[in-house]
C-alpha positions as protocol buffer text, in pm:
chain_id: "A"
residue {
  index: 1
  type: UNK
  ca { x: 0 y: 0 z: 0 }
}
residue {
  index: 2
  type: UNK
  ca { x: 313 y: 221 z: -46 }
}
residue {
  index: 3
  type: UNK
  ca { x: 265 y: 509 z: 237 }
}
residue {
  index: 4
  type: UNK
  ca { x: 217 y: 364 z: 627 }
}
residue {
  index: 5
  type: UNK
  ca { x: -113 y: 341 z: 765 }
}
residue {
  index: 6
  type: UNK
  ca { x: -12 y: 337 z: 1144 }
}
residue {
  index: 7
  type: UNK
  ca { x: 63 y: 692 z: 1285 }
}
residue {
  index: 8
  type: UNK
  ca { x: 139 y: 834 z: 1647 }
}
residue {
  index: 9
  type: UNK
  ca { x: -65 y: 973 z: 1889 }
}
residue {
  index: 10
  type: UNK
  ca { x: 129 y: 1315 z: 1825 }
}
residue {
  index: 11
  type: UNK
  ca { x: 88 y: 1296 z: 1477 }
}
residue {
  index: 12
  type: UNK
  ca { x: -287 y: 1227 z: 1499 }
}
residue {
  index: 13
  type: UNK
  ca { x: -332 y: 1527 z: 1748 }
}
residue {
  index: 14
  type: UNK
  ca { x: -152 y: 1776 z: 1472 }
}
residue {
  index: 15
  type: UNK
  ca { x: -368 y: 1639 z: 1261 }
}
residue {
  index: 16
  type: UNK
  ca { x: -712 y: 1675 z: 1400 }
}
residue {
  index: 17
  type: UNK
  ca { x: -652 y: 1996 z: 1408 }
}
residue {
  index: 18
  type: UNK
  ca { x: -736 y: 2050 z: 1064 }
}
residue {
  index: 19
  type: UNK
  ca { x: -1132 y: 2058 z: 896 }
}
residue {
  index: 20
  type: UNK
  ca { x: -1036 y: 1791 z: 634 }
}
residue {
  index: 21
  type: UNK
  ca { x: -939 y: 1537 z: 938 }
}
residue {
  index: 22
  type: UNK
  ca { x: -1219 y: 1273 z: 1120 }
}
residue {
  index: 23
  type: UNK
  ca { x: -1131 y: 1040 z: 1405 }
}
residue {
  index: 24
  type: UNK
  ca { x: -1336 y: 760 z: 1382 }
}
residue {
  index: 25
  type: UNK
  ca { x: -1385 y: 595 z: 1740 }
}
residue {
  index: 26
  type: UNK
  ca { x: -1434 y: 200 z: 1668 }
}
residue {
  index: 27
  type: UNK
  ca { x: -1463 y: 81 z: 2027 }
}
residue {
  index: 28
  type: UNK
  ca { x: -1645 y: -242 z: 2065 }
}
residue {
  index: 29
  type: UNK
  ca { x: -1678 y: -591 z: 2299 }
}
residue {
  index: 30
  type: UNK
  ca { x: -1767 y: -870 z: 2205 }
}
residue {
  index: 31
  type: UNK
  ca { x: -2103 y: -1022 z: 2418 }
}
residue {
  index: 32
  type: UNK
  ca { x: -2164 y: -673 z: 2492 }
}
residue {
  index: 33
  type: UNK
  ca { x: -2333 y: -482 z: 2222 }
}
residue {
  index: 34
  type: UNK
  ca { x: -2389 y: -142 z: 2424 }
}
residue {
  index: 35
  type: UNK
  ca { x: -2033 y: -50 z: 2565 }
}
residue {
  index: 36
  type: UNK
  ca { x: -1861 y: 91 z: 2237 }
}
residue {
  index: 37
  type: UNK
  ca { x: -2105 y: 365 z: 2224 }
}
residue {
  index: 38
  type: UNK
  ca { x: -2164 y: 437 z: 2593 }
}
residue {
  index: 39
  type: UNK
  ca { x: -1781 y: 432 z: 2572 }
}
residue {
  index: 40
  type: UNK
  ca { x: -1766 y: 677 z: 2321 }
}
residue {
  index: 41
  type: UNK
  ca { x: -2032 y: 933 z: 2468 }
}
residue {
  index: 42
  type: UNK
  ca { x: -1808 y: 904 z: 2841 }
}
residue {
  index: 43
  type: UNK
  ca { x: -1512 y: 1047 z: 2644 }
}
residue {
  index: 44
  type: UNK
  ca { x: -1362 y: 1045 z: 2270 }
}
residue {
  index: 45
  type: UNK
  ca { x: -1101 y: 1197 z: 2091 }
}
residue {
  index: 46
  type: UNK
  ca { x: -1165 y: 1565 z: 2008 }
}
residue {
  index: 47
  type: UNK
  ca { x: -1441 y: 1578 z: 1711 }
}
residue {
  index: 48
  type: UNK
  ca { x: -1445 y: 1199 z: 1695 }
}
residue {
  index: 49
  type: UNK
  ca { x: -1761 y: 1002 z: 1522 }
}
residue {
  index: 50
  type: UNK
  ca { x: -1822 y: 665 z: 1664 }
}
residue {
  index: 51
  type: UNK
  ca { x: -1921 y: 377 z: 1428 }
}
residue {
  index: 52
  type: UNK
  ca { x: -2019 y: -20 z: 1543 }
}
residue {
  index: 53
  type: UNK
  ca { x: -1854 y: -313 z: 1441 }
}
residue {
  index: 54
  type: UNK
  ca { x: -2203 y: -500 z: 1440 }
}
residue {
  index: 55
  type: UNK
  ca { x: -2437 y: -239 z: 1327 }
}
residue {
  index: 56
  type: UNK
  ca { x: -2219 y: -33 z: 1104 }
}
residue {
  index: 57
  type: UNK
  ca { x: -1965 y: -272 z: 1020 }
}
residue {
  index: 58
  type: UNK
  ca { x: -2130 y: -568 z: 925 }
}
residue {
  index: 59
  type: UNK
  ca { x: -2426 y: -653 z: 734 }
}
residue {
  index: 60
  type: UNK
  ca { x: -2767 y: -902 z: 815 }
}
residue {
  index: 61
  type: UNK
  ca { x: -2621 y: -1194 z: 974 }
}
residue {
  index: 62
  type: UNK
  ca { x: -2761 y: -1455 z: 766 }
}
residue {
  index: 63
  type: UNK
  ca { x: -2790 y: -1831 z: 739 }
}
residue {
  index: 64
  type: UNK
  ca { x: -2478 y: -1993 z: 594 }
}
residue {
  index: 65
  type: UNK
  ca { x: -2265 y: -1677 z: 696 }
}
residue {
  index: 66
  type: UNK
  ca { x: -1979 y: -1549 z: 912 }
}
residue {
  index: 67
  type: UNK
  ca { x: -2031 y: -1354 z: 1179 }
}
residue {
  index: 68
  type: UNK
  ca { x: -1947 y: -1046 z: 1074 }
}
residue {
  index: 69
  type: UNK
  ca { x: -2009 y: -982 z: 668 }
}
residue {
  index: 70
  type: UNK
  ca { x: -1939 y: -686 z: 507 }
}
residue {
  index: 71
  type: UNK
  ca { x: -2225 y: -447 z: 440 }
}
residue {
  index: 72
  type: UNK
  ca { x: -2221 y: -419 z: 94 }
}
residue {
  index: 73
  type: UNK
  ca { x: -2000 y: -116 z: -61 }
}
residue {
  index: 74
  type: UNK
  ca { x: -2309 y: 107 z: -132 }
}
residue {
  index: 75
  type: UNK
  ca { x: -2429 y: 71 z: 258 }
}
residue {
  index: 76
  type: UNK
  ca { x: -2077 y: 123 z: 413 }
}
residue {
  index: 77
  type: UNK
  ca { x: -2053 y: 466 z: 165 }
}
residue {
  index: 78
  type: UNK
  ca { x: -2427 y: 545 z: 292 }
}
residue {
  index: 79
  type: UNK
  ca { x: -2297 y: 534 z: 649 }
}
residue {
  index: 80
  type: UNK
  ca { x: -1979 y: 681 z: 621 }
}
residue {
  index: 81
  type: UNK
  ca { x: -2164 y: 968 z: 430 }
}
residue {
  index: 82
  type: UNK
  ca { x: -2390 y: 961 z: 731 }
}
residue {
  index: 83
  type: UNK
  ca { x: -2113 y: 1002 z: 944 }
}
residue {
  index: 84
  type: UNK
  ca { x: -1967 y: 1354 z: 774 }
}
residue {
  index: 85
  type: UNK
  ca { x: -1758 y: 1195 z: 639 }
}
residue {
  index: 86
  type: UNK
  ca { x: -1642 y: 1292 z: 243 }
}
residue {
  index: 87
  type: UNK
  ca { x: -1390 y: 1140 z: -21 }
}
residue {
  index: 88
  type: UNK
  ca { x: -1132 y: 1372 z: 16 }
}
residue {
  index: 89
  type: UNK
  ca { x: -1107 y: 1401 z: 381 }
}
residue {
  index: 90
  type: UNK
  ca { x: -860 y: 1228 z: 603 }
}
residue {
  index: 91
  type: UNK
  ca { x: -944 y: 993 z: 870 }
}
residue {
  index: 92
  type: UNK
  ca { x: -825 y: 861 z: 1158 }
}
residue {
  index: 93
  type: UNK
  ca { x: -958 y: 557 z: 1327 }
}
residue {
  index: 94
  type: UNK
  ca { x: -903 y: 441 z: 1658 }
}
residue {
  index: 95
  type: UNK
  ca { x: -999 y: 192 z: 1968 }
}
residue {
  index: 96
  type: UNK
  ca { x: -899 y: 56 z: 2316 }
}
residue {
  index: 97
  type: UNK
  ca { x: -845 y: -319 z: 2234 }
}
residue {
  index: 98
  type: UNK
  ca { x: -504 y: -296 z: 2051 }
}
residue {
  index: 99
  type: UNK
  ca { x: -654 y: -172 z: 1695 }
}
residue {
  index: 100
  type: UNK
  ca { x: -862 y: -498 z: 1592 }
}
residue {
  index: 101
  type: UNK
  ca { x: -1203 y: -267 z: 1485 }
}
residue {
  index: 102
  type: UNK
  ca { x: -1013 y: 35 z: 1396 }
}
residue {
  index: 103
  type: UNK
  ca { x: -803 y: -231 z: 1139 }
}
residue {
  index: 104
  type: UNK
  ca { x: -1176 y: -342 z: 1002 }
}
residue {
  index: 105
  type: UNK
  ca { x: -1268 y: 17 z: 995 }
}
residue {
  index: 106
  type: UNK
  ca { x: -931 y: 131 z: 825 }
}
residue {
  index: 107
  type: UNK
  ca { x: -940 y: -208 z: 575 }
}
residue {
  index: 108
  type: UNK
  ca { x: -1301 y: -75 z: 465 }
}
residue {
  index: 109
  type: UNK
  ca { x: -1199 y: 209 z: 395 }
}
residue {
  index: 110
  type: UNK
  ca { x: -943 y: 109 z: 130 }
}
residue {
  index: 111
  type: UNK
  ca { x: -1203 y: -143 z: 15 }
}
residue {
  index: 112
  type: UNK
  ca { x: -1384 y: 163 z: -89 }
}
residue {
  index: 113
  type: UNK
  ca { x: -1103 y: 365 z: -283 }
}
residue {
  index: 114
  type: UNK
  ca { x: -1061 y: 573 z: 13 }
}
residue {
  index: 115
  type: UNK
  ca { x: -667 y: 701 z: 44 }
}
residue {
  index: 116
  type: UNK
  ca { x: -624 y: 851 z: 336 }
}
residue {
  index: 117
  type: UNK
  ca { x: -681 y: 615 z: 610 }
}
residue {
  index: 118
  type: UNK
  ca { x: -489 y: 575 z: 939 }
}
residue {
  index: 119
  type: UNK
  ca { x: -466 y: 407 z: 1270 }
}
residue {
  index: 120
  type: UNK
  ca { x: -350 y: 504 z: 1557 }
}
residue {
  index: 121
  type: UNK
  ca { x: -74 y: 359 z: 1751 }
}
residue {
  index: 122
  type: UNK
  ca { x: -146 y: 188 z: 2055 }
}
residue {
  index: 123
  type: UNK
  ca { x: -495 y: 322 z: 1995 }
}
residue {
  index: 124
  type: UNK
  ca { x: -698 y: 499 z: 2283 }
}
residue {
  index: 125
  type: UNK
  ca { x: -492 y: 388 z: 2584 }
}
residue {
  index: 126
  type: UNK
  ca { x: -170 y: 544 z: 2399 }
}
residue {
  index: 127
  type: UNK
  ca { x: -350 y: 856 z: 2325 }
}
residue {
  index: 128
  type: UNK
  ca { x: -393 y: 912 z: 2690 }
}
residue {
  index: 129
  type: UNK
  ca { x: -93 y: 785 z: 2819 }
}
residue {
  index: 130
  type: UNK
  ca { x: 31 y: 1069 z: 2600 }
}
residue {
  index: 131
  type: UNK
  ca { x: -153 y: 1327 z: 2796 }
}
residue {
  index: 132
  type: UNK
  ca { x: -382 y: 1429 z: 2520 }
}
residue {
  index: 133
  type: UNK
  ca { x: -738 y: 1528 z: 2608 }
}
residue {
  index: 134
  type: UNK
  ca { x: -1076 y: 1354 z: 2541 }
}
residue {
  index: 135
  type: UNK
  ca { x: -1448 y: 1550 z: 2492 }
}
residue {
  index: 136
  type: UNK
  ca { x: -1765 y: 1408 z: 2592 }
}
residue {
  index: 137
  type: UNK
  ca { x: -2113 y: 1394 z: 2430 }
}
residue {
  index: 138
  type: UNK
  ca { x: -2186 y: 1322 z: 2037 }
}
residue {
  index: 139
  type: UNK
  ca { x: -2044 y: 1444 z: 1741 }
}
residue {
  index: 140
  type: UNK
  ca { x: -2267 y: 1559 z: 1466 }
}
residue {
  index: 141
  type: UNK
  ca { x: -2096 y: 1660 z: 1162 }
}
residue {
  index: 142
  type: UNK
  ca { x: -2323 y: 1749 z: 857 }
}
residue {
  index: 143
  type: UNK
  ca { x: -2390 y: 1493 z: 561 }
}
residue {
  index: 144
  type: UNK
  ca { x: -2137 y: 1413 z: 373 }
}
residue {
  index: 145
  type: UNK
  ca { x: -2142 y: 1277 z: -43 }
}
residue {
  index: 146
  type: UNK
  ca { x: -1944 y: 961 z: -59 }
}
residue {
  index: 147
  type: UNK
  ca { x: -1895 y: 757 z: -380 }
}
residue {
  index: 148
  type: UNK
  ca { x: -1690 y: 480 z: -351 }
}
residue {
  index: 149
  type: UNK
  ca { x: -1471 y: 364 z: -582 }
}
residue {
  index: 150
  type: UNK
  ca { x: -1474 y: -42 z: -492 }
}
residue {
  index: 151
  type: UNK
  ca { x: -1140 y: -240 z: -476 }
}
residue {
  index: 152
  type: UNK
  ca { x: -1251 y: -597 z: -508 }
}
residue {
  index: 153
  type: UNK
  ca { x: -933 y: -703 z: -510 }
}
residue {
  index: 154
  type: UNK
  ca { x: -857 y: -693 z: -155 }
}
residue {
  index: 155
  type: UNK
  ca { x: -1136 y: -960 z: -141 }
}
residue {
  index: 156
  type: UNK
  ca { x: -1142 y: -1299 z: -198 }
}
residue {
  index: 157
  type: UNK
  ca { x: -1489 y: -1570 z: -144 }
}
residue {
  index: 158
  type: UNK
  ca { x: -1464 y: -1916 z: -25 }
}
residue {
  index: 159
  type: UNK
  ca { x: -1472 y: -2019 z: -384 }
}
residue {
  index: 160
  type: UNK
  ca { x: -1126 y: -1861 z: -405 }
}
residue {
  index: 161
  type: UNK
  ca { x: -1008 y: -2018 z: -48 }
}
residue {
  index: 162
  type: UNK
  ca { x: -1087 y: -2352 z: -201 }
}
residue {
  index: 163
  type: UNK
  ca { x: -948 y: -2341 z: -545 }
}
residue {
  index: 164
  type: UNK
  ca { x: -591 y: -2201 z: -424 }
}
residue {
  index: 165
  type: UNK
  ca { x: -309 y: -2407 z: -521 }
}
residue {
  index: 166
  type: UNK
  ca { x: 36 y: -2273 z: -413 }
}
residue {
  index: 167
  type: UNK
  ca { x: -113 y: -1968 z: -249 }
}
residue {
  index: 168
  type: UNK
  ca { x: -24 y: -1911 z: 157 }
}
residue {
  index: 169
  type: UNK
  ca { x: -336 y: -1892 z: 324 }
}
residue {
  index: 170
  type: UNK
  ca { x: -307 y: -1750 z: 695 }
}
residue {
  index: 171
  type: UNK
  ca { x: -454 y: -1816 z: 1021 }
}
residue {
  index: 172
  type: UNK
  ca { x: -480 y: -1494 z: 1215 }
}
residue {
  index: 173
  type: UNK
  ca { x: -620 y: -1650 z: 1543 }
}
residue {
  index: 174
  type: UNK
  ca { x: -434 y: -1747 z: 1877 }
}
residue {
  index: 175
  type: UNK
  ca { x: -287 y: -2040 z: 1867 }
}
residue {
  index: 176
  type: UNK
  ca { x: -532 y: -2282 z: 2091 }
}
residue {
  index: 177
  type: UNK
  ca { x: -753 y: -2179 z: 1815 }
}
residue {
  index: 178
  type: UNK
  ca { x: -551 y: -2258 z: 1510 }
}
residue {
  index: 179
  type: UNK
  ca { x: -511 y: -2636 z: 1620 }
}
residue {
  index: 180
  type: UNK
  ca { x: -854 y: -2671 z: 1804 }
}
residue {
  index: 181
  type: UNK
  ca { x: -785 y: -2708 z: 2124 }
}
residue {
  index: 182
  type: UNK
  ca { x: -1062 y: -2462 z: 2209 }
}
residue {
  index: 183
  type: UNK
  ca { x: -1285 y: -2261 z: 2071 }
}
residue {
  index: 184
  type: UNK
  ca { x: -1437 y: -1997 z: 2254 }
}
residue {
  index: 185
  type: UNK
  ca { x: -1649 y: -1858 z: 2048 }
}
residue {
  index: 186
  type: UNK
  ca { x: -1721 y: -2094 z: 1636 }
}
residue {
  index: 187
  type: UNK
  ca { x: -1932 y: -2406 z: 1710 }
}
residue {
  index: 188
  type: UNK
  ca { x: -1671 y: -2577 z: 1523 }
}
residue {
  index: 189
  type: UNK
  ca { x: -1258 y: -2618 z: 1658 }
}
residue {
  index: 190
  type: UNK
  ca { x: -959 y: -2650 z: 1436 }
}
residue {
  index: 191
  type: UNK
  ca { x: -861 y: -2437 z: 1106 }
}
residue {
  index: 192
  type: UNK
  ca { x: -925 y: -2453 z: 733 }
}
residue {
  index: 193
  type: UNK
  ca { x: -698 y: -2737 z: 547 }
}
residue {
  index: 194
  type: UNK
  ca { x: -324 y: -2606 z: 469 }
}
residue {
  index: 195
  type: UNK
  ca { x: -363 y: -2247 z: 671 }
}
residue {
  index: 196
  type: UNK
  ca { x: -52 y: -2114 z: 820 }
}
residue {
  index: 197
  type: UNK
  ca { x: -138 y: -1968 z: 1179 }
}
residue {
  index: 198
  type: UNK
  ca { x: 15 y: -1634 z: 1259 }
}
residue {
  index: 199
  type: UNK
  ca { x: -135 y: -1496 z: 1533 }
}
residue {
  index: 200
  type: UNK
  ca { x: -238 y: -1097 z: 1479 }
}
residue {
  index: 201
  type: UNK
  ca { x: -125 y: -1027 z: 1822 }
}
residue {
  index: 202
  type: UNK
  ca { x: 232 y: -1093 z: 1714 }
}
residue {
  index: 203
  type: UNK
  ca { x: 246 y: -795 z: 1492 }
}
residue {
  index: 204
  type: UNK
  ca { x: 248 y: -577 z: 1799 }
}
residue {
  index: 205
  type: UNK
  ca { x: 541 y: -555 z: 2089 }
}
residue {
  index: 206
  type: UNK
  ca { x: 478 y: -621 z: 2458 }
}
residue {
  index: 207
  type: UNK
  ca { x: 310 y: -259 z: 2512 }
}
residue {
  index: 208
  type: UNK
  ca { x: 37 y: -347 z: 2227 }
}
residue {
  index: 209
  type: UNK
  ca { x: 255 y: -99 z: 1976 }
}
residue {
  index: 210
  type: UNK
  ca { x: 313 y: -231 z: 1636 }
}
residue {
  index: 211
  type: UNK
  ca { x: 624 y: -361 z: 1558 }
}
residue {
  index: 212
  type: UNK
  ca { x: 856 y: -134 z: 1375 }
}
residue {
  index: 213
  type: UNK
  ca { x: 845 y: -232 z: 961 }
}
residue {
  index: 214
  type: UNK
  ca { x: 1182 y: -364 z: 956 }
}
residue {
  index: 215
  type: UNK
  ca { x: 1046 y: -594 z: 1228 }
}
residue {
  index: 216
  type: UNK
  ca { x: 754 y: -674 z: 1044 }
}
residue {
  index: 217
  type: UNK
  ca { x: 948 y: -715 z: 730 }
}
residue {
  index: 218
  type: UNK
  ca { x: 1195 y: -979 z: 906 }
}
residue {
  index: 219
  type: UNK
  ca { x: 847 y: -1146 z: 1036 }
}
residue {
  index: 220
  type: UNK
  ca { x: 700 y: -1216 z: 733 }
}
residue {
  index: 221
  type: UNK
  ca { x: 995 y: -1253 z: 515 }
}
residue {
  index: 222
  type: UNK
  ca { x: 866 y: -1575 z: 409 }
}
residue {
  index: 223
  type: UNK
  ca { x: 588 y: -1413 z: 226 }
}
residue {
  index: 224
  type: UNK
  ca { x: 773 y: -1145 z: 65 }
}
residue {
  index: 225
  type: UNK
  ca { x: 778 y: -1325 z: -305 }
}
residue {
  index: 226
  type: UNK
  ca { x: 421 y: -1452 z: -298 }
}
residue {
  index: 227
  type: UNK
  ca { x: 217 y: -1324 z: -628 }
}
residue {
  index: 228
  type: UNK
  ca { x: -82 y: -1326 z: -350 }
}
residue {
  index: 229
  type: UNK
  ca { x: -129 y: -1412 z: 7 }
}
residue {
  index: 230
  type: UNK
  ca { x: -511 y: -1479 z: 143 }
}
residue {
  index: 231
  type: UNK
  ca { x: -609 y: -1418 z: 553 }
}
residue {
  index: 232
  type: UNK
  ca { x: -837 y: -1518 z: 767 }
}
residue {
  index: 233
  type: UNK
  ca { x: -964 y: -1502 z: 1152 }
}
residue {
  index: 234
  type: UNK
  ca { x: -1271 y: -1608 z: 1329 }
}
residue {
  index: 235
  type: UNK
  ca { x: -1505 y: -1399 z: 1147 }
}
residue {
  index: 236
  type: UNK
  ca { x: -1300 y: -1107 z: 940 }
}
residue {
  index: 237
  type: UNK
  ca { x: -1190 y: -857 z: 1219 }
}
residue {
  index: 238
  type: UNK
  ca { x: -863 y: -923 z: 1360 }
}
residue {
  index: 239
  type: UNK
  ca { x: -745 y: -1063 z: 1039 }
}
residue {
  index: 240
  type: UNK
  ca { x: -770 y: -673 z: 926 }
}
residue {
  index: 241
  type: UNK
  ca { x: -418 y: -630 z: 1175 }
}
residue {
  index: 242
  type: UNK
  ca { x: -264 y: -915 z: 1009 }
}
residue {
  index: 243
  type: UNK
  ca { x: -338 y: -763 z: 640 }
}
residue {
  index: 244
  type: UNK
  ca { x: -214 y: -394 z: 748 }
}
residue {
  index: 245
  type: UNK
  ca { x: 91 y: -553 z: 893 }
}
residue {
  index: 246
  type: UNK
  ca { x: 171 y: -702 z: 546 }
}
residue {
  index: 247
  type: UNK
  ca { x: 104 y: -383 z: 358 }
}
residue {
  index: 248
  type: UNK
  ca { x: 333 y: -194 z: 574 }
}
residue {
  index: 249
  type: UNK
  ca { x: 611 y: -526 z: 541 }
}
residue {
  index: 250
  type: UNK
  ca { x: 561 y: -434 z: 190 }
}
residue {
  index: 251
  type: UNK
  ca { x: 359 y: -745 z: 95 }
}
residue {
  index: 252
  type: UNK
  ca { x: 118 y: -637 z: -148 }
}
residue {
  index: 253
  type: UNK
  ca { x: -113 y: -892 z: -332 }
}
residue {
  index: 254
  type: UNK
  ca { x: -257 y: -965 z: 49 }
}
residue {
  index: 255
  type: UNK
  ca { x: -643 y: -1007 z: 20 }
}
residue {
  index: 256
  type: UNK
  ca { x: -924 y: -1077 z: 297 }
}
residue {
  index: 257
  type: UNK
  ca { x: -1175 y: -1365 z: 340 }
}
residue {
  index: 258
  type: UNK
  ca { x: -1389 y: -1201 z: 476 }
}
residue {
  index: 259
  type: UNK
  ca { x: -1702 y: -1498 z: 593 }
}
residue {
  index: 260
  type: UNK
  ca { x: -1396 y: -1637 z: 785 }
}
residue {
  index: 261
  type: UNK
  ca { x: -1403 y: -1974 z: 984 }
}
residue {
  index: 262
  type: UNK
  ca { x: -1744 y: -1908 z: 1092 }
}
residue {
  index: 263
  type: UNK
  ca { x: -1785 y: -1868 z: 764 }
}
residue {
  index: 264
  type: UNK
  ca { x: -1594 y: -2211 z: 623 }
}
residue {
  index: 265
  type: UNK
  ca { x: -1764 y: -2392 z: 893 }
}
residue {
  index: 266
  type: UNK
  ca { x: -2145 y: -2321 z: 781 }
}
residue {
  index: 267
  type: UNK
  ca { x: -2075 y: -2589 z: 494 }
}
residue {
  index: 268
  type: UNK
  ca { x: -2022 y: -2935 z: 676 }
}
residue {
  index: 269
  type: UNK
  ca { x: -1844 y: -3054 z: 394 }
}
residue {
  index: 270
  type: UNK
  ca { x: -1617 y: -2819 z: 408 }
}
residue {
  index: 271
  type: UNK
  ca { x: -1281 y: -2986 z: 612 }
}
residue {
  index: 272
  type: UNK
  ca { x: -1156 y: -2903 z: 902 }
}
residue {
  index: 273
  type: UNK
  ca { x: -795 y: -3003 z: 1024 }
}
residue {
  index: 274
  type: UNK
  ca { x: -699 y: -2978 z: 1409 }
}
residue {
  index: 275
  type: UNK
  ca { x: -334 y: -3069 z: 1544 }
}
């Protein structure tokens, strides 16, 4: 993706500064559907919007689907227009679980042709530690127009997962996960035949900062030569990390299934391996 997509806190603050520039708060937890918003309202960055993995995020959860699908392009650019949000404006996205929904949120983005899309280090907790300040309340910013400009590209369908031949297909969940020795949350334990498992928190150091690129680089210097690389999680979230963490590597034919496991394992005769 050529310029990074993971800036400071400092930078961020400059930034916001400016009319053209939107932080997007993506706070979220999983099992409880209310706290990203409530969250939001107690205190967000300066100017910030908020938008919801599950009801912004993700389309109708449907029969025979992941748990999180995307929205189709037209509905994401309806919400982000919704949002005050325009082409040409920057934006900044953010959260307080080491950048899983603000990756979803920032991946989206570029799925719609938008260019300037970050993510901010560390997220919320490195904002503060920082010392910069937070408002409270809701931020209304007027109607945007937003016409998206669709990269299907980044995308691949289970059609695509199945038919791959020599192409590295990664795991992005923990470990446990990968060779089903639990599974905390898919009805179904183990990982889709011939994945690789790279775990997305590995990308990051031990004070949830991403690794420097010449770190990530040396990390996924196996991948380096690969005409395309294909990732997947639980249901098409923290795979998002993974997929920036390649682009800023420099690994660039890296494309999302989105469905996911939950996705793979709606189709019984789909195979599962577990170690």
């Amino acid at each position: 993706m050529g310029v990074s997509i993971i800036c400071s806190p400092e930078w961020a603050e400059k930034m916001l500064k400016r009319d053209d520039v939107v932080a997007v708060d993506c706070r979220f937890k999983l099992g409880d559907p209310n706290y990203g918003y409530e969250a939001y309202v107690e205190g967000h960055l300066p100017g910030a919007v908020h938008m919801d993995l599950e009801r912004e995020m993700s389309g109708v959860v449907a029969k025979n689907m992941g748990r999180h699908p995307l929205p189709s392009p037209r509905k994401f650019a309806s919400t982000i227009s919704e949002k005050g949000i325009g082409l040409h404006d920057s934006v900044i996205a953010y959260d307080d679980q080491l950048s899983p929904m603000a990756c979803r949120f920032a991946w989206m983005m570029k799925w719609l042709g938008h260019v300037e899309v970050y993510v901010i280090d560390g997220g919320l907790n490195a904002w503060l530690l920082d010392g910069y300040s937070v408002e409270s309340g809701v931020v209304n910013r007027k109607q945007a127009m937003y016409t998206p400009s669709t990269k299907d590209d980044l995308l691949v369908d289970v059609e695509d997962v199945k038919g791959r031949q020599e192409t590295p297909l990664i795991d992005s969940r923990a470990y446990e996960r990968y060779i089903g020795k639990e599974e905390p949350i898919d009805p179904v334990a183990g990982h889709i035949p011939g994945a690789i498992c790279m775990d997305w928190k590995n990308v990051l150091d031990e004070r949830g900062r991403w690794k420097s690129k010449e770190a990530l680089q040396s990390q996924f210097r196996s991948l380096h030569n690969e005409r395309e690389v294909i990732v997947y999680c639980g249901s098409g979230v923290t795979a998002t990390v993974n997929i920036i963490a390649l682009w800023e590597a420099g690994v660039k034919q890296v494309k999302l299934y989105s469905g996911s496991f939950s996705h793979w394992i709606t189709d019984f005769e789909r195979p599962v391996e577990r170690c």
